[in-house]
C-alpha positions, 0 to 999 in steps of 0.5 A, a space after each residue: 545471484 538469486 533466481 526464483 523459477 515458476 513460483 506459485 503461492 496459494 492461500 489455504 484458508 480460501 485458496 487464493 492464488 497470490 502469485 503464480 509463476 513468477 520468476 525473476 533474477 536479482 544480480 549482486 548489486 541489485 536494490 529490488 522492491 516488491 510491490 503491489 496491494 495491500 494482501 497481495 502475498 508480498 511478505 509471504 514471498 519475502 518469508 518464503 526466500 528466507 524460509 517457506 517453514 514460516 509459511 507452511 501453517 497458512 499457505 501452500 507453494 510450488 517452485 524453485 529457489 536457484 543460484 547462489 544466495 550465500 549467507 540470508 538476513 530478514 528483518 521482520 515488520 514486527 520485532 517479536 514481544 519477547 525480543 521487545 522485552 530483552 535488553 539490547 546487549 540480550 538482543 545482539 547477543 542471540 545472533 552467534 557471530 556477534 561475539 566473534 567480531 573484532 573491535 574493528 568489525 564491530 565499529 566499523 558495523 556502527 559507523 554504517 548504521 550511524 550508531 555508536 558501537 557502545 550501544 550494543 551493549 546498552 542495558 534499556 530494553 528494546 522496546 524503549 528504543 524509537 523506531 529509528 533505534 530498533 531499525 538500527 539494531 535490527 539490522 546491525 544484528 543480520 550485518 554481524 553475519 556478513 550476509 550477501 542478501 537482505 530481505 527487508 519487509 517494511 524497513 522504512 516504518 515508523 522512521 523520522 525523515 533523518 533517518 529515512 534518508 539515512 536508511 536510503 544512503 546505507 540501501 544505496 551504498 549496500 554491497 549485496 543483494 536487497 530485496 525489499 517492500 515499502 509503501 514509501 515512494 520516495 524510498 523507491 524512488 531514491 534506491 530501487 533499480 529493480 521493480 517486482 511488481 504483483 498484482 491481482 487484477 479481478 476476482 476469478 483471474 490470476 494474478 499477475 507478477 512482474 519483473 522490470 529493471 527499470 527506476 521506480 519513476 520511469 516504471 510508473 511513467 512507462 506503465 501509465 503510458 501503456 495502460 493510457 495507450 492500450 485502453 485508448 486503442 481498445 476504446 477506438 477499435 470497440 466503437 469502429 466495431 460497434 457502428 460496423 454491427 449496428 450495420 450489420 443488425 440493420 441488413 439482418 433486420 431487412 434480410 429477415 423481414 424480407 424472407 417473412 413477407 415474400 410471396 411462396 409463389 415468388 421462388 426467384 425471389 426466395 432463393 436470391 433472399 436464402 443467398 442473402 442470408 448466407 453472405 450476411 451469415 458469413 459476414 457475422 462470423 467475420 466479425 465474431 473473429 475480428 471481436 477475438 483479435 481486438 485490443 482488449 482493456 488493459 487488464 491491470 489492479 485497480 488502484 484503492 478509492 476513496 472520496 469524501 463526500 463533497 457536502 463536508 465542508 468547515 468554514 475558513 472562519 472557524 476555529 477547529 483548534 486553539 491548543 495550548 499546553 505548556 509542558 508534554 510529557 512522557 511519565 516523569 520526562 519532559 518531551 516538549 515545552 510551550 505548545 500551541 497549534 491553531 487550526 482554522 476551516 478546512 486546514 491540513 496540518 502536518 506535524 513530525 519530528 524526530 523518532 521520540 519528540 512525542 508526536 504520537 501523544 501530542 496527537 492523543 491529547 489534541 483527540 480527546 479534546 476535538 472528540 469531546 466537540 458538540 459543534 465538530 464530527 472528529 475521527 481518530 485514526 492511532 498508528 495501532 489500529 486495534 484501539 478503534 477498529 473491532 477485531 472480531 468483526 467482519 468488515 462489513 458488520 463494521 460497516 453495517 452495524 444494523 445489520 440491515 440488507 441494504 446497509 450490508 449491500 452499500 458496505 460491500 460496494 464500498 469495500 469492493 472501490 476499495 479492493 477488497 476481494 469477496 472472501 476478505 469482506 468476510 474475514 475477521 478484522 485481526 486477519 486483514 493486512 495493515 493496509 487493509 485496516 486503514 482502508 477500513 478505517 477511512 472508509 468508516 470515516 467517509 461514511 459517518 461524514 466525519 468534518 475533522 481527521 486526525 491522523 497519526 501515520 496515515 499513509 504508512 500501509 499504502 500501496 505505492 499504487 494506491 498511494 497517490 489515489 489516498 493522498 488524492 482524496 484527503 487532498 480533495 477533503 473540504 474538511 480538516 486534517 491534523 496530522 502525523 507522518 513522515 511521508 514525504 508525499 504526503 506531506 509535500 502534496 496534501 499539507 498546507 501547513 507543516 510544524 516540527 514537534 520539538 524540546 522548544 514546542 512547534 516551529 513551523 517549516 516549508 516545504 523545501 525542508 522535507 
């Protein structure tokens, strides 16, 4: 058993309260997600389980770790540069007990992960290996130590839908504890039994953070629920209460203008209005009361949102796209052969593959070509935001290049639907979350009134909470999408049109393959 008791993380840079006393248990067995907006301290909590030292350079805590939490693995979002750079015998063999497993042990550690056990002795650098592989691996090297507890941050990124359900058979069939964060809802919805959910409601108010044992589908069933309830009864009872002090103005107003005109000679008269002013006194101080105990809104964190603008619209007769290539490579490797995609008017077109079929430099090659259209406003997102956001900007110089008060002003409102807090508006790009980066991004799309999107991942540093939000406006776009992902979600609810990259070009599919 794991418990934290009364946690507090505090952000030393702007001294920002990213949780406050949380406390929560996990129970051997559990599949605990953490979720909550992008920034909100998510894998500062996950580092500080495993080791506050990884913390202590940026944030500050108080708190307590309790239970019995026996042997920890953590997996990083990143794998380092140098771990990229080892070849993966190298990598296995940082971990101590790699080297005491037996050959039984061994395989039967490459059977869970669907990996032949030879591979751990492969001589390829870890870097070469797909995400899928280096997922693999990553967490072949925490089972060679027989943890009890997995923390997990972000295992899901960068997996072709083979894997992803792979990962959620090993997630579901794990015999200990794992406690992990994802932006992927049907994972969640697939593993999770336990939600901790943190959420930063309003600037200047604590945040929040919560524990309910519950799926993911019902939590968010039973959350919207209440928060529909909550704001309906606050909205009945501030309407009641606004037509009672519209009353109560109106025999104040009269109470007033009677005391003003009456006669000095009339001190019946006066002393009966003074009685008057009182009961209407008394009656004010009631209601100031029943204003304390009415049902408040629900004070939860906004989801992000972004719409497009209504005006970008492309004929269904145009053709966005006519690509044809008849080999994809990767230097001297042949990835695919026989290319061709058509895109017509306001299309969304969703496009996956296996981890290493070449789905990120078919995209490249379709974005030089739509950028270099006169008759098109195209816009490129790349799975590394660095190739096109400026890191050394603050997110309002992004949006506000001239420099202008009013350009600055629009930018801030737009970054403020987008939940950005006020000191993030300031921070340098490079210290922004992943997620934080590609709202940025599709908002500078929203502004320029870019007709064309193509995306690669777009969807991959969602909140679960902003995710349906996200997938709700490029749904809406009446412009067109060119896209990869493996977001079941996304694809199911925002594509019209799905192809699979493979060694024979794309193969169309439906939507019931996914």
């Amino acid at each position: 058993m794991l418990q934290i008791k009364n946690l507090t993380l505090t952000h030393k840079k702007d001294l920002r309260t990213l949780t406050e006393n949380f406390s929560f248990v996990l129970n051997p067995g559990d599949k605990a997600v953490l979720i909550g907006e992008e920034g909100n301290g998510k894998s500062t909590l996950l580092k500080w389980i495993y080791d506050p030292s990884l913390i202590e350079s940026y944030c500050q805590w108080s708190g307590q770790l309790a239970g019995d939490t026996g042997l920890m693995g953590y997996l990083a979002q990143d794998i380092q540069a140098e771990e990229k750079s080892a070849s993966v015998y190298e990598f296995c063999s940082a971990e101590p007990a790699f080297h005491s497993l037996t050959p039984k042990e061994l395989s039967s550690i490459a059977r869970q992960l669907r990996f032949p056990v030879e591979e751990f002795y492969d001589t390829r650098p870890v870097g070469t290996l797909s995400g899928g592989e280096q997922i693999k691996l990553q967490l072949g090297r925490l089972l060679f130590a027989n943890p009890t507890l997995l923390l997990l941050d972000e295992p899901s990124s960068d997996l072709d839908l083979e894997t992803l359900r792979w990962l959620e058979t090993f997630i579901r069939d794990y015999k200990g504890i794992i406690l992990y964060i994802s932006h992927d809802e049907a994972l969640i919805e697939h593993t999770a039994n336990l939600i901790l959910h943190i959420e930063h409601p309003r600037e200047g108010k604590p945040p929040r953070s919560t524990a309910h044992r519950l799926d993911y589908r019902t939590y968010v069933e039973r959350r919207n629920a209440g928060i529909a309830s909550q704001t309906q009864q606050a909205r009945k009872e501030q309407e009641e209460y606004d037509k009672k002090m519209e009353r109560y103005r109106r025999i104040q107003q009269k109470v007033e203008h009677d005391q003003a005109s009456i006669s000095r000679q009339d001190p019946h008269g006066g002393r009966l209005l003074k009685k008057k002013m009182h009961t209407v006194q008394s009656l004010g101080r009631r209601f100031e009361r029943e204003a304390e105990n009415m049902t408040q809104l629900p004070e939860v964190e906004q989801a992000a949102f972004l719409r497009f603008s209504e005006g970008v619209r492309i004929p269904a007769g145009k053709v966005v796209l006519d690509f044809r290539l008849g080999e994809l490579r990767a230097g001297e490797r042949l990835l695919a052969k026989n290319i061709r995609l058509r895109v017509m008017g306001g299309e969304k077109v969703g496009i996956l593959g296996a981890n290493g079929t070449g789905k990120t430099t078919l995209l490249r090659l379709i974005q030089k070509e739509l950028l270099s259209r006169r008759d098109l406003n195209a816009a490129y997102m790349s799975q590394d935001y660095a190739e096109t956001l400026p890191l050394d900007q603050t997110p309002i110089e992004y949006l506000a290049p001239d420099g202008s008060t009013a350009a600055a002003t629009r930018a801030r409102t737009f970054l403020g639907s987008i939940r950005y807090a006020r000191a993030e508006m300031s921070h340098m790009i490079q210290e922004l979350s992943g997620g934080q980066k590609a709202k940025l991004l599709l908002t500078k799309m929203m502004l320029d009134g870019v007709n064309v999107l193509i995306l690669d991942e777009p969807t991959r540093n969602f909140s679960p909470m902003s995710g349906p939000q996200v997938r709700q406006a490029l749904k809406d776009y009446g412009g067109a999408i060119i896209s990869v992902s493996h977001d079941r979600k996304f694809l199911a609810e925002v594509c019209d049109k799905l192809y699979c990259l493979t060694e024979n070009g794309l193969l169309g599919m439906e939507q019931e393959e996914l």
